[in-house]
Backbone bond lengths (Angstrom), bond angles and torsions (degrees), N, CA, C in turn:
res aa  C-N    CA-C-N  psi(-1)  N-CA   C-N-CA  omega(-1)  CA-C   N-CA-C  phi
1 X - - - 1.456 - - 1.527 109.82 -
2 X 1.426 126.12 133.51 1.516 128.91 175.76 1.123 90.11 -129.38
3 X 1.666 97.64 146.92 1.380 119.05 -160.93 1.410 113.04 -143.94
4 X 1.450 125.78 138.80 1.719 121.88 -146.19 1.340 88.05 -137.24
5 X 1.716 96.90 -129.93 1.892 100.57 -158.14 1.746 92.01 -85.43
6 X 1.247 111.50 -156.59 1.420 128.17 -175.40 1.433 109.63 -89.34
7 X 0.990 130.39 146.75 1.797 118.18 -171.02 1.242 108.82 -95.48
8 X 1.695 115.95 149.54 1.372 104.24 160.20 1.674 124.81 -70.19
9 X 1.149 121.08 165.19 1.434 99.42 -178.35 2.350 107.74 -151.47
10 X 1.023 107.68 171.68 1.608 94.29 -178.44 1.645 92.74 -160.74
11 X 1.311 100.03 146.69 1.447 105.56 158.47 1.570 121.05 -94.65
12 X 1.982 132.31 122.76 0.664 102.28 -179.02 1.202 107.89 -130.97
13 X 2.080 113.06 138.07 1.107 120.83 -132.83 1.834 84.03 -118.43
14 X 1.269 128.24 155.50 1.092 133.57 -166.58 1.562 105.73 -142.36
15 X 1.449 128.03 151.67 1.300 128.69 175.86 1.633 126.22 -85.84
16 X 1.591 81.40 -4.15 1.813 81.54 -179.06 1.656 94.35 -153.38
17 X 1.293 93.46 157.43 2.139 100.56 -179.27 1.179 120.61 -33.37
18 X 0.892 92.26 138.85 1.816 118.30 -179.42 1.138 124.04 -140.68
19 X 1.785 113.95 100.83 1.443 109.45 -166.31 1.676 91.20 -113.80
20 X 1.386 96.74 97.01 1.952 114.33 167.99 1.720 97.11 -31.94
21 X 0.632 108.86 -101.76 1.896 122.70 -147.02 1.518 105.25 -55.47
22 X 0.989 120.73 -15.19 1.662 109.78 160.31 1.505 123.75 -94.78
23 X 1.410 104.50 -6.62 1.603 112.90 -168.03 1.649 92.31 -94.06
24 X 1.420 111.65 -31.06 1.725 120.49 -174.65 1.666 101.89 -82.24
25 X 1.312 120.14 -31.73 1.592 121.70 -152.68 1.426 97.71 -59.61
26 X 1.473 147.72 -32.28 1.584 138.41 -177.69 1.286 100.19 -56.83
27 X 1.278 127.19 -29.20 1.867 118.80 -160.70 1.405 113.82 -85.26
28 X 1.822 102.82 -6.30 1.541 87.55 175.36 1.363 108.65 -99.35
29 X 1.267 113.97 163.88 1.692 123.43 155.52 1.428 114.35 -85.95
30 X 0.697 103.57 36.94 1.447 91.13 167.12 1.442 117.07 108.85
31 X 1.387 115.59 173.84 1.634 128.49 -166.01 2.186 105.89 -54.22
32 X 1.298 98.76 -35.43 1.689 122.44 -156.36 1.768 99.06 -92.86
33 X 1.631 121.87 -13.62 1.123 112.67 -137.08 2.100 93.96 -87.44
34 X 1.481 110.77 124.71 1.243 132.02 153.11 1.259 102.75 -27.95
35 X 1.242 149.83 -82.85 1.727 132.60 -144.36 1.939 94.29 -103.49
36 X 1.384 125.40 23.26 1.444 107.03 170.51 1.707 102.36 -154.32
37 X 1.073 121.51 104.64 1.267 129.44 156.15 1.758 142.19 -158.03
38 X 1.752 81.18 146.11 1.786 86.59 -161.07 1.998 93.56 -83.53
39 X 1.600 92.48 144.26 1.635 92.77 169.93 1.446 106.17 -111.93
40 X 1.278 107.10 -171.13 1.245 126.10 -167.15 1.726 122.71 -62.06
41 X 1.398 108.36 -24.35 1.225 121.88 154.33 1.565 134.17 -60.73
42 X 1.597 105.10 -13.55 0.936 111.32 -165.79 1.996 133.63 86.48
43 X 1.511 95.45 -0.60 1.304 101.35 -171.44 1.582 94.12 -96.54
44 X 1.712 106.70 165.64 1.589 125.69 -167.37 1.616 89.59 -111.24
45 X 1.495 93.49 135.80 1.658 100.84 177.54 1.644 101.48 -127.83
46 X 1.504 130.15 108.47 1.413 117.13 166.53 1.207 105.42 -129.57
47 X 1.455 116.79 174.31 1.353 133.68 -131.35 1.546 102.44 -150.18
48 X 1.309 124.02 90.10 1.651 116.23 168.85 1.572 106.65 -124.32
49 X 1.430 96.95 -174.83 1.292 105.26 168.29 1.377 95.09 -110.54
50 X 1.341 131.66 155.29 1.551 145.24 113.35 1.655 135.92 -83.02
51 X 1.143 116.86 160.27 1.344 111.77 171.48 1.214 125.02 -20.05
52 X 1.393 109.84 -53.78 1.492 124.95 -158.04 1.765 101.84 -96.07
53 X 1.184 115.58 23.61 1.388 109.61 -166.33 1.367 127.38 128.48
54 X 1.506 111.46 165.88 1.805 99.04 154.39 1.271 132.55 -100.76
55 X 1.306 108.70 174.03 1.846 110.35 -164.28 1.330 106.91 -139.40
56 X 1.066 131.56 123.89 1.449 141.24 144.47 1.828 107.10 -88.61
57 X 1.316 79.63 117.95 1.704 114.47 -178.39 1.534 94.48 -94.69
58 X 1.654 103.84 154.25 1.691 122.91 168.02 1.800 103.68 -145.29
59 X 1.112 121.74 106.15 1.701 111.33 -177.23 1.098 87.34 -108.34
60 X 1.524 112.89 167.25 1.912 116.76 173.73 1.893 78.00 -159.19
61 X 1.329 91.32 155.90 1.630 108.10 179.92 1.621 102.05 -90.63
62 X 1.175 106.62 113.84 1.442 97.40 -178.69 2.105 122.44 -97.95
63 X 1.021 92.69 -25.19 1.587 117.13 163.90 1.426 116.45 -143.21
64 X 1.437 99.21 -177.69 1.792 106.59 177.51 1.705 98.06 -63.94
65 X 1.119 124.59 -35.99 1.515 124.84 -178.41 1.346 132.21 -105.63
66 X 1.339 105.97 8.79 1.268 108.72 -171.39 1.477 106.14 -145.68
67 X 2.048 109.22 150.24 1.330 104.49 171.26 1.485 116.99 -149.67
68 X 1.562 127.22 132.33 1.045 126.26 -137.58 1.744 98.21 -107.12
69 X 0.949 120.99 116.43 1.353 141.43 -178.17 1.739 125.31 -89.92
70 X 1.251 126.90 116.91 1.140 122.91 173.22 1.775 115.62 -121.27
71 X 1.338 105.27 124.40 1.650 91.98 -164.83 1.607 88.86 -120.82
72 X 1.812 119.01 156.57 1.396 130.10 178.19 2.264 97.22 -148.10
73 X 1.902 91.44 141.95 0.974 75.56 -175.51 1.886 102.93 131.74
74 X 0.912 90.00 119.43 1.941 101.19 -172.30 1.792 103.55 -49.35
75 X 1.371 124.37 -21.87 1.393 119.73 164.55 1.891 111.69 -87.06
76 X 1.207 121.42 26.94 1.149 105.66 -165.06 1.255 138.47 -68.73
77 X 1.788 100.22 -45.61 1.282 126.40 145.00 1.244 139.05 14.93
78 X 2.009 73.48 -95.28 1.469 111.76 165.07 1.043 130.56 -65.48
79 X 1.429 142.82 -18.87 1.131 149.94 156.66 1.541 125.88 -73.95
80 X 1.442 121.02 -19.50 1.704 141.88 176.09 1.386 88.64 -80.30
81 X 1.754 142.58 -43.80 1.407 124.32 171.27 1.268 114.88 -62.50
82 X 0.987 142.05 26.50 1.362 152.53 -151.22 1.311 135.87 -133.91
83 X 1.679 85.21 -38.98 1.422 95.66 -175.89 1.697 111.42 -80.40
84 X 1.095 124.37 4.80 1.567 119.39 172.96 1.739 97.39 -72.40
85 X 1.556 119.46 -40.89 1.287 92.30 -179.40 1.295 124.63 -124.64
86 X 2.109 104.12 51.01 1.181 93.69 171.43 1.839 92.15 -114.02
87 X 1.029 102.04 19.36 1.381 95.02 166.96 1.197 121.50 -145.09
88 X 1.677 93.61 42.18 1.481 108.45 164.42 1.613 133.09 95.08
89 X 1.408 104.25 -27.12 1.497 122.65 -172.68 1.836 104.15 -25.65
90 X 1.119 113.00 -40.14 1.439 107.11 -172.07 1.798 125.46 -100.93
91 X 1.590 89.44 2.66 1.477 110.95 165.22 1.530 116.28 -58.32
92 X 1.156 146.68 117.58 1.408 138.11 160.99 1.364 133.38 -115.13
93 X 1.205 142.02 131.33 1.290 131.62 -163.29 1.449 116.33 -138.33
94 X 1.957 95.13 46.76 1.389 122.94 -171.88 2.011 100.19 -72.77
95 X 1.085 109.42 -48.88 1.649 104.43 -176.49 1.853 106.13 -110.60
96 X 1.665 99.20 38.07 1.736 92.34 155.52 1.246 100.43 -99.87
97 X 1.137 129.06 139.66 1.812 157.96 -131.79 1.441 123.70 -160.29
98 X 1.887 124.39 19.88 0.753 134.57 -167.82 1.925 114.12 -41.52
99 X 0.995 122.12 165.08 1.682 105.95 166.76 1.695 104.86 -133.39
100 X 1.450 105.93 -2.69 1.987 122.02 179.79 1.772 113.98 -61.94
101 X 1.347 117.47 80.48 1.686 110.21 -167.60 1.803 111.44 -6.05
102 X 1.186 86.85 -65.96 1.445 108.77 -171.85 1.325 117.21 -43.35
103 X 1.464 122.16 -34.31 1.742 137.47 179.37 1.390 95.44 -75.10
104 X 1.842 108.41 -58.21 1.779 111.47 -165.69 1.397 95.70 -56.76
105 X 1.106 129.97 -36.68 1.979 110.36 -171.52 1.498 103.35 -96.87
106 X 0.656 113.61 31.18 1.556 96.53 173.10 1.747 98.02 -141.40
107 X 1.085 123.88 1.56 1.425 132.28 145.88 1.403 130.50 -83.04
108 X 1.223 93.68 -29.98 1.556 117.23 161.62 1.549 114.87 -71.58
109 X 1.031 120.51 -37.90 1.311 132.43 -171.14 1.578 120.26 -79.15
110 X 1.174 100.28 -35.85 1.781 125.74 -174.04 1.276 126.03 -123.50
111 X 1.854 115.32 35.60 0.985 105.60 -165.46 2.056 127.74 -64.58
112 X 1.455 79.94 5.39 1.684 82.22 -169.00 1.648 115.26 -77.81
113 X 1.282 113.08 -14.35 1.590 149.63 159.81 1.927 105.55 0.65
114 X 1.136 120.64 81.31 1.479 98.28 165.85 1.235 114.40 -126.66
115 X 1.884 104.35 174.34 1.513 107.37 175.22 1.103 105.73 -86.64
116 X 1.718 130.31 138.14 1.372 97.80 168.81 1.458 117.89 -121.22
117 X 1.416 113.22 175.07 1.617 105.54 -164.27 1.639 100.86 -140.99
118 X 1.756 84.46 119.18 1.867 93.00 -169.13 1.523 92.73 -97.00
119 X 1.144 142.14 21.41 1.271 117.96 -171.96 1.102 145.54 31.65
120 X 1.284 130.86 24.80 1.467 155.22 173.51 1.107 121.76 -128.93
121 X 1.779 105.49 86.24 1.357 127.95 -170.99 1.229 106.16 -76.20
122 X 1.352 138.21 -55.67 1.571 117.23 175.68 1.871 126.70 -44.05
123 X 1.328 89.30 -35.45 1.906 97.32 -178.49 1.335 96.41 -69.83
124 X 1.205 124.73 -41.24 1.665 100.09 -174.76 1.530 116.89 -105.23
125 X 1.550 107.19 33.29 1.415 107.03 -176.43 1.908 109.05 -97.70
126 X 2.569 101.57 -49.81 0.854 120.71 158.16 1.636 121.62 -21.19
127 X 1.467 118.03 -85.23 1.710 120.05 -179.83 1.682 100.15 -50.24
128 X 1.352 132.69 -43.36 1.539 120.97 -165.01 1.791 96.82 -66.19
129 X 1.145 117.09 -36.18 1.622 114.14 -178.01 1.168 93.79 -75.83
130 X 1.128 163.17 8.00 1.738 139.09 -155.94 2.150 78.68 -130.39
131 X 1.082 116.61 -24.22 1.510 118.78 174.81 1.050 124.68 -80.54
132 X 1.343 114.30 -21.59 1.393 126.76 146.88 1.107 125.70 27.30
133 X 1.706 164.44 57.14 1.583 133.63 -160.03 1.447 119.57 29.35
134 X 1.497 122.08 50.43 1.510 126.06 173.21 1.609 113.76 -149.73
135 X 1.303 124.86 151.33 1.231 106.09 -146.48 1.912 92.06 -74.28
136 X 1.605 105.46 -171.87 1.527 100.04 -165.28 1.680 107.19 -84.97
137 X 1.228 113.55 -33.95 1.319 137.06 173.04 2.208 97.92 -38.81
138 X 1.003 97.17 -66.98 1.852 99.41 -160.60 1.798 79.45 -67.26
139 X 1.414 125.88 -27.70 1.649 91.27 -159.91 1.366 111.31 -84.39
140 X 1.343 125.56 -14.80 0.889 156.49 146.80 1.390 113.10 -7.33
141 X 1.533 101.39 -76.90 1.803 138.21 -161.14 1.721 93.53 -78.54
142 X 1.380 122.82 -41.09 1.377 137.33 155.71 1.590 108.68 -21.46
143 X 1.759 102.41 -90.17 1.102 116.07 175.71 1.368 129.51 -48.44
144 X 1.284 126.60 -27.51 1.933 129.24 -179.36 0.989 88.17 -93.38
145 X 1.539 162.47 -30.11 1.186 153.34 -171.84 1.706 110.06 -76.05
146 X 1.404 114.14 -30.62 1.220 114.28 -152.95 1.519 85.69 -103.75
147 X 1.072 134.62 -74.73 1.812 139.09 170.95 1.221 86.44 -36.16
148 X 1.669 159.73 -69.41 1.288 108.42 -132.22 1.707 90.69 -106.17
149 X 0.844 126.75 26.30 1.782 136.00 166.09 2.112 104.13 -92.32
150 X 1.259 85.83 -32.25 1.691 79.90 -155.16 1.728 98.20 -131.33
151 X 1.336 129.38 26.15 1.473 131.02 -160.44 1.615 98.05 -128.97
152 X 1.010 119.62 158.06 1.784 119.49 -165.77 1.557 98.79 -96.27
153 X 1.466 113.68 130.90 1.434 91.10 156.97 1.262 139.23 -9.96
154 X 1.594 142.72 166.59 1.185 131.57 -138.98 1.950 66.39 -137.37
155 X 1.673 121.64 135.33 1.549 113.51 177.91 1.710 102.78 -94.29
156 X 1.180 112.70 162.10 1.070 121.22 178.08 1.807 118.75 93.42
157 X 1.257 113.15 -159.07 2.097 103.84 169.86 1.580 96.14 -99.48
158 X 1.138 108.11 70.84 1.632 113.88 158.22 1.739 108.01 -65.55
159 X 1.428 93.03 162.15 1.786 98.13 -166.35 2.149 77.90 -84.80
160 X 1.697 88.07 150.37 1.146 101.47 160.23 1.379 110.14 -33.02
161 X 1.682 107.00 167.30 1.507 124.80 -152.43 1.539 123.12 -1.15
162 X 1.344 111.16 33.55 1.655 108.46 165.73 1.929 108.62 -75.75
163 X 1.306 111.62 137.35 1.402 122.83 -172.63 1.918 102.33 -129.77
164 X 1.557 99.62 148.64 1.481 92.94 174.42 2.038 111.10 -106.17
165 X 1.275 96.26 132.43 1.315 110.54 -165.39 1.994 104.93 -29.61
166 X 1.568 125.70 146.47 1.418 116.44 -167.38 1.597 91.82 -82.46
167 X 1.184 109.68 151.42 1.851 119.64 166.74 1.846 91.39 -56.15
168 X 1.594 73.92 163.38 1.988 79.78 176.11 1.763 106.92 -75.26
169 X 1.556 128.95 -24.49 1.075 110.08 177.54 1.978 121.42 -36.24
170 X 1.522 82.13 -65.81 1.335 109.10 170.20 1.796 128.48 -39.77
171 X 1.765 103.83 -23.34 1.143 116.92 168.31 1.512 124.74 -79.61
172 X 1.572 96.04 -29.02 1.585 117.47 -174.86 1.697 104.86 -79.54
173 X 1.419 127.01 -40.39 1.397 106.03 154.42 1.296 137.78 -115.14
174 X 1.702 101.62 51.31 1.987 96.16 160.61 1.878 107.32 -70.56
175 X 1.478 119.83 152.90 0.995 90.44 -164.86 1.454 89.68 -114.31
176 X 1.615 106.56 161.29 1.475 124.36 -156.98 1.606 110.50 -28.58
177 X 1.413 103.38 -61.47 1.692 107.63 -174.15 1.619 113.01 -47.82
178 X 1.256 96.67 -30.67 1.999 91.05 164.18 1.214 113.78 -47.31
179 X 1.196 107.80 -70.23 1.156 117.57 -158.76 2.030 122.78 -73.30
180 X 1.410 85.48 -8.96 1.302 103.92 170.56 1.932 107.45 -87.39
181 X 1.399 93.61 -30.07 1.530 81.18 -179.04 2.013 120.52 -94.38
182 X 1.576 93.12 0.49 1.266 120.80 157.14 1.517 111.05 -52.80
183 X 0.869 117.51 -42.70 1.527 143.58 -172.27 1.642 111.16 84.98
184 X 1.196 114.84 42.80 1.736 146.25 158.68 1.164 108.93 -69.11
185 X 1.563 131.03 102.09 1.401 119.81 177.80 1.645 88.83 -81.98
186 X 1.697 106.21 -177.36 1.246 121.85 -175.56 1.501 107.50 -54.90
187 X 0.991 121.19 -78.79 1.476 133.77 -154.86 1.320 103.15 -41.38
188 X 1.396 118.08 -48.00 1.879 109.30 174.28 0.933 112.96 -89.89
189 X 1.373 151.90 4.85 1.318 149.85 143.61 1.383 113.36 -75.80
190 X 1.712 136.07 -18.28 1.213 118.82 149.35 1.257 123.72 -70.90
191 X 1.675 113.14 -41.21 1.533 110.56 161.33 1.502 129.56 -31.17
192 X 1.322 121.41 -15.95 1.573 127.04 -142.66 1.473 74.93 -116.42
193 X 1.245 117.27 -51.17 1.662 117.55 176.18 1.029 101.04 -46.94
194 X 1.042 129.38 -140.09 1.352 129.66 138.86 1.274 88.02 79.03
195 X 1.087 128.88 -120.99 1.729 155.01 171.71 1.151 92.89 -15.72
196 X 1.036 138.72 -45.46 1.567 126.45 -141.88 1.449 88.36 -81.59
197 X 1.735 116.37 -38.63 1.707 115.04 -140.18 1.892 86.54 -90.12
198 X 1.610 126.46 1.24 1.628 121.91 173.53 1.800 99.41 -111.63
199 X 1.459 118.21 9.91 1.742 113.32 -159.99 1.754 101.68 -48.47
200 X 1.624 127.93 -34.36 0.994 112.84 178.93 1.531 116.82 -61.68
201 X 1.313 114.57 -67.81 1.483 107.21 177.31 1.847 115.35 -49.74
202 X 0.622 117.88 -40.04 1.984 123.62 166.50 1.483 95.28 -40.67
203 X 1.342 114.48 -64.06 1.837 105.96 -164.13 1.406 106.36 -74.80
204 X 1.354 141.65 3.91 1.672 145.95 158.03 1.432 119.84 -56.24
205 X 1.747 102.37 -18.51 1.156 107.79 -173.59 1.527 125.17 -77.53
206 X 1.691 91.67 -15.77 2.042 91.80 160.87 1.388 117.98 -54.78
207 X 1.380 114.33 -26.94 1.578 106.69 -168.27 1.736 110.87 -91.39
208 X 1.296 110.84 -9.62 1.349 106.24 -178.84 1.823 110.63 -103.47
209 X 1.370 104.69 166.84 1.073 131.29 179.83 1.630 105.45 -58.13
210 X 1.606 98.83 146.45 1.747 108.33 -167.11 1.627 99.85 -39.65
211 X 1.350 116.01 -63.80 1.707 136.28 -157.64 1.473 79.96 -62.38
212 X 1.178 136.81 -87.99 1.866 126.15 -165.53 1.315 114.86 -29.51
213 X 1.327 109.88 -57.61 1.844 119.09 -166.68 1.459 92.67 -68.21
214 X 1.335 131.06 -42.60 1.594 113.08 174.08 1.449 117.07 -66.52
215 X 1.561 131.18 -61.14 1.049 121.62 150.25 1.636 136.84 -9.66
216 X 1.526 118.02 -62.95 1.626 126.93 174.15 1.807 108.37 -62.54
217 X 1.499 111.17 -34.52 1.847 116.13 175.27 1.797 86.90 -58.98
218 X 1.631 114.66 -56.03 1.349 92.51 -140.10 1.673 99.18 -84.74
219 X 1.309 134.37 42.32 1.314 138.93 -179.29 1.447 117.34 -92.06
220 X 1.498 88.14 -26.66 1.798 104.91 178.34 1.435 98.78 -84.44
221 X 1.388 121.94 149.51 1.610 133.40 176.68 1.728 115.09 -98.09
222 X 1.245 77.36 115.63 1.411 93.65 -169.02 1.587 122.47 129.77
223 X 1.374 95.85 3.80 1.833 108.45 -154.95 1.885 88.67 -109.38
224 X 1.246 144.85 142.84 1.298 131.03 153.51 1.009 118.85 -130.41
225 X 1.536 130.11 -153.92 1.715 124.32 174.56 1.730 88.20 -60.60
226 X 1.170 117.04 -96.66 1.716 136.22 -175.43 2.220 95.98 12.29
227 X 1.086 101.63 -64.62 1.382 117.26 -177.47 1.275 124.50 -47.54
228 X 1.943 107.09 -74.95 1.162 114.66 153.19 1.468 132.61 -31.37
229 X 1.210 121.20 -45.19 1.378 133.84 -172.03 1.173 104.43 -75.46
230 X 1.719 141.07 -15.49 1.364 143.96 -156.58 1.973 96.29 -113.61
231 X 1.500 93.58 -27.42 1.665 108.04 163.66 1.325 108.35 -63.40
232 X 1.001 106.52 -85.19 1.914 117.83 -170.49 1.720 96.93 -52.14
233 X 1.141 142.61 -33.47 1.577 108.90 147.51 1.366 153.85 -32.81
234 X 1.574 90.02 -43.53 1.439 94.75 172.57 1.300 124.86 -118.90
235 X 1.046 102.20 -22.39 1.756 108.95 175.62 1.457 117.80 -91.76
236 X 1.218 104.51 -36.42 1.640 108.60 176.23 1.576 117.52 -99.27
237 X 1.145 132.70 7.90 1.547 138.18 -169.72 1.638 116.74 39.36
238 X 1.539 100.00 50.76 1.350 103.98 -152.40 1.920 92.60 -96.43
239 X 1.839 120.56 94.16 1.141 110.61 -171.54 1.820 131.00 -75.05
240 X 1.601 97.07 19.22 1.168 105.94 -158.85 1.890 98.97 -122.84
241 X 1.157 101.71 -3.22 1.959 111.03 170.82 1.251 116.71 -75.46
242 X 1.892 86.12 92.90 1.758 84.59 162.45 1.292 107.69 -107.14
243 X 1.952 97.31 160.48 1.538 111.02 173.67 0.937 128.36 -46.64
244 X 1.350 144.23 23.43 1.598 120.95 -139.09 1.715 92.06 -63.74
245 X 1.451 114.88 140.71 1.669 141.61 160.23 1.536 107.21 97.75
246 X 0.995 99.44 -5.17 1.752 87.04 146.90 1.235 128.63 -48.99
247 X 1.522 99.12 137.63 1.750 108.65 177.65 1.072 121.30 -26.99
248 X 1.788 98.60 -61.58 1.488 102.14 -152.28 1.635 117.19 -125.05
249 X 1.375 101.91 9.61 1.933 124.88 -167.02 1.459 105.63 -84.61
250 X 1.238 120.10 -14.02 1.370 112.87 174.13 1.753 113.35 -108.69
251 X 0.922 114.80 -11.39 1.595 126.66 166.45 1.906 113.04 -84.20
252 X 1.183 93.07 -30.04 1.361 99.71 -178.69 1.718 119.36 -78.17
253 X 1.506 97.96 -45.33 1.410 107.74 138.10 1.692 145.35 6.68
254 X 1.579 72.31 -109.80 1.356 97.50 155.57 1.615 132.83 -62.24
255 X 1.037 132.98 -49.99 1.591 151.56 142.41 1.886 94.91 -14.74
256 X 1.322 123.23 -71.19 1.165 135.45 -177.18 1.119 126.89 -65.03
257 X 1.310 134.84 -23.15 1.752 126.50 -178.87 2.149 93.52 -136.74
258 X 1.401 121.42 -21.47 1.477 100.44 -177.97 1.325 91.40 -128.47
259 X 1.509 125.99 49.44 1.651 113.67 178.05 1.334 147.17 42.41
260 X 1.385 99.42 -2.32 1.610 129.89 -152.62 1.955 114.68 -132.54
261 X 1.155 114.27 125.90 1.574 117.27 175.07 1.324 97.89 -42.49
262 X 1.402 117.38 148.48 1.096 128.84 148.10 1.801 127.40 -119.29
263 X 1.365 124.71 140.49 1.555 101.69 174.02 1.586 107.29 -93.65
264 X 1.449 99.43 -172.80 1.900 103.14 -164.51 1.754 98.60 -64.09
265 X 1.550 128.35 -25.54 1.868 122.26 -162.52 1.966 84.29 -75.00
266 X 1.404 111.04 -65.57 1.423 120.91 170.22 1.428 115.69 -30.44
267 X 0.900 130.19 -42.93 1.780 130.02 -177.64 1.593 94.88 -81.87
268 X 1.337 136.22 -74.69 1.051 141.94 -166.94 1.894 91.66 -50.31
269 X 1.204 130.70 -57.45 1.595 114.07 -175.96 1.184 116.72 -28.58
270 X 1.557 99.39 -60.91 1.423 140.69 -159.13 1.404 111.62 -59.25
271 X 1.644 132.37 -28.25 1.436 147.89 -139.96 1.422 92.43 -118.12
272 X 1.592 118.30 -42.49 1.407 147.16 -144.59 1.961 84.59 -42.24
273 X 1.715 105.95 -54.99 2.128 87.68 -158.61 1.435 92.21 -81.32
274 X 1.081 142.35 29.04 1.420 131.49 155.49 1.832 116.60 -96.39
275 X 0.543 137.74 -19.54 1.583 148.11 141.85 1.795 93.21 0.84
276 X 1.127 110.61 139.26 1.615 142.52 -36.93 1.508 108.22 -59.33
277 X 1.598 135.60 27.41 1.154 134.07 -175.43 1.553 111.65 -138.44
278 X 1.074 88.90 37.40 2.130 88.69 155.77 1.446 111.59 -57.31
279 X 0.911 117.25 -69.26 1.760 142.50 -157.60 2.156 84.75 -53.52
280 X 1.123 104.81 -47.41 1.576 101.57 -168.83 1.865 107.01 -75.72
281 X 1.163 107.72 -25.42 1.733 107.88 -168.55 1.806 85.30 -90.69
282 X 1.218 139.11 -5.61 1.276 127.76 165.19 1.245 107.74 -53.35
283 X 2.328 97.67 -74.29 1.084 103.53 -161.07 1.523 124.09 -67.68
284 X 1.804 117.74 -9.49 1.398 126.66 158.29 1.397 114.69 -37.70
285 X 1.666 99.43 -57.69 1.894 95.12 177.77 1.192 116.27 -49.71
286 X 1.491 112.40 -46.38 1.616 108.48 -160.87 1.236 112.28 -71.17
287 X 1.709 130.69 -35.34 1.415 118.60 176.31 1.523 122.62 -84.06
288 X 1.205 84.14 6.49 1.978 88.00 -169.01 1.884 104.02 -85.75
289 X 1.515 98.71 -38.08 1.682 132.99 169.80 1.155 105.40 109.77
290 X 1.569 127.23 10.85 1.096 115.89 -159.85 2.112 99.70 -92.92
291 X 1.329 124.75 27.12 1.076 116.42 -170.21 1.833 107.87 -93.84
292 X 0.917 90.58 142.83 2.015 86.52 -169.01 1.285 127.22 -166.39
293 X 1.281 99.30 133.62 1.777 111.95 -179.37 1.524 116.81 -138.97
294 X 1.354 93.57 112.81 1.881 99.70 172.26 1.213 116.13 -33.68
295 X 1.663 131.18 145.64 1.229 151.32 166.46 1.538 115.87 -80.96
296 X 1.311 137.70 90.03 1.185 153.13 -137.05 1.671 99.33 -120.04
297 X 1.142 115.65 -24.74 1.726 117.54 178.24 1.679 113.28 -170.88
298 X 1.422 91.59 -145.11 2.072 93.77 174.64 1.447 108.45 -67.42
299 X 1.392 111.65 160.33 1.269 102.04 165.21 1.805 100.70 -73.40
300 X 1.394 99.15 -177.46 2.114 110.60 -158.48 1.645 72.78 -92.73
301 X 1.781 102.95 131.67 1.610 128.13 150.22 1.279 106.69 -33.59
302 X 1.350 127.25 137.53 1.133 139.60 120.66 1.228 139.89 -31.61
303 X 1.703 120.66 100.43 1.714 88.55 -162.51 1.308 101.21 -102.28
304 X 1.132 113.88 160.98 1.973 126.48 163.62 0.940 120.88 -85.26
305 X 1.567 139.30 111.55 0.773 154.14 -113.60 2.275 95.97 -137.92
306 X 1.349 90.70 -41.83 1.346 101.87 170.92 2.062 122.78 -64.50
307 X 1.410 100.25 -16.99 1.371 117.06 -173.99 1.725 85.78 -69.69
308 X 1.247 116.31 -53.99 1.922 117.64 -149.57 1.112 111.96 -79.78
């Protein structure tokens, strides 16, 4: 643990439920991941940069409505104005109107449920490219390998090996064999280029409209709906981004409310009277548990990416 100045800190109190750790759970990568982890206390520790610097964040749920925040770190500030909408405060899901049993109770169930929107479109663009068509596991191992090789200390008493995500400069020269030994084949490691060398115009996309900010992601090559849509989840609080071409999001789908596979034209039909809240009746399934897909064989190989 390293330990600096005193943190700023805020309580933030909300008028209606607020369930912290499921509204935050999309932003991590995973169990291993450097800039997101819950400890044993139960408190949320993440790790970005802002403009003004980096920040090591600490949230803890302090009531059904409230959540108490401590931030350290030359962005600190700037990141405590923030926290109203990285945990959703301006999310609403006053005219979602599901009529699917399974949606109505589990909206019922979770009303504290939000999208949230960190505003830091490059940080959540990097891991969505490294997920690329590869299973989630290697992109994963990708991402903690690459942040905690090339990511700044984490400021403040961050839990051991917490790192703050690298600026895109810093993305623009790891050099290839990194990223090859990342197990990054080319094509998404130029993508990552790529992005990094437009990251200013990319982060404009908080201020525009869903259809623009997807549009300006998909300008870069290599970027598509699938991508974009995994952006405007987390960075943009965009509750209406679905995956379409994911592996496994349209079987899961389907599997879950009509018993039956579905493909991505079939899911998108199917999703169509939930508009502007696809993206939210997903993540309903997933915390409710009711999201599900039969086991039909092995799980999908792992591929190595470092072999090619």
């Amino acid at each position: 643990m390293t330990v600096s100045a005193e943190p700023l800190e805020t309580l933030h109190r909300s008028d209606r439920p607020l369930l912290m750790a499921a509204t935050l759970a999309p932003l991590g990568r995973g169990r291993g991941d450097p800039c997101h982890r819950v400890t044993v206390d139960g408190a949320l520790w993440r790790t970005t940069l802002m403009p003004s610097g980096p920040v090591t964040c600490r949230l803890v749920q302090a009531d059904r409505y409230s959540v108490l925040v401590k931030a350290w770190g030359a962005g600190a500030g700037e990141f405590l104005g923030s926290v109203p909408d990285l945990l959703g405060e301006y999310d609403t899901a006053q005219d979602f109107a599901p009529d699917h049993p399974i949606l109505v109770e589990a909206h019922r169930r979770h009303p504290g449920l939000r999208i949230p929107r960190t505003g830091r479109v490059f940080e959540s663009l990097v891991p969505a490219i490294l997920e690329q068509k590869v299973h989630g596991i290697a992109a994963r191992a990708s991402w903690r390998r690459l942040v905690t090789a090339h990511g700044a200390a984490a400021p403040g008493p961050a839990p051991d090996g917490m790192r703050v995500p690298p600026p895109p400069e810093v993305w623009r020269r790891i050099p290839s064999w990194e990223y090859h030994r990342a197990g990054v084949d080319p094509k998404r490691s130029r993508t990552i280029v790529t992005a990094a060398a437009v990251a200013d115009r990319l982060e404009e996309a908080v201020a525009l409209s869903r259809a623009e900010a997807a549009g300006r992601l998909q300008t870069v090559p290599g970027i598509g709906p699938w991508t974009a849509a995994e952006v405007g989840q987390r960075a943009l609080g965009d509750a209406d981004a679905l995956s379409v071409g994911d592996f496994h999001l349209a079987a899961v789908v389907g599997w879950s409310l009509l018993g039956r596979p579905l493909d991505d034209p079939g899911m998108v039909e199917y999703l169509e009277p939930l508009r502007p809240h696809r993206y939210r009746a997903i993540r309903l399934l997933e915390v409710s548990g009711r999201a599900v897909k039969p086991k039909f064989g092995p799980r999908t190989a792992v591929t190595d990416h470092r072999m090619h």
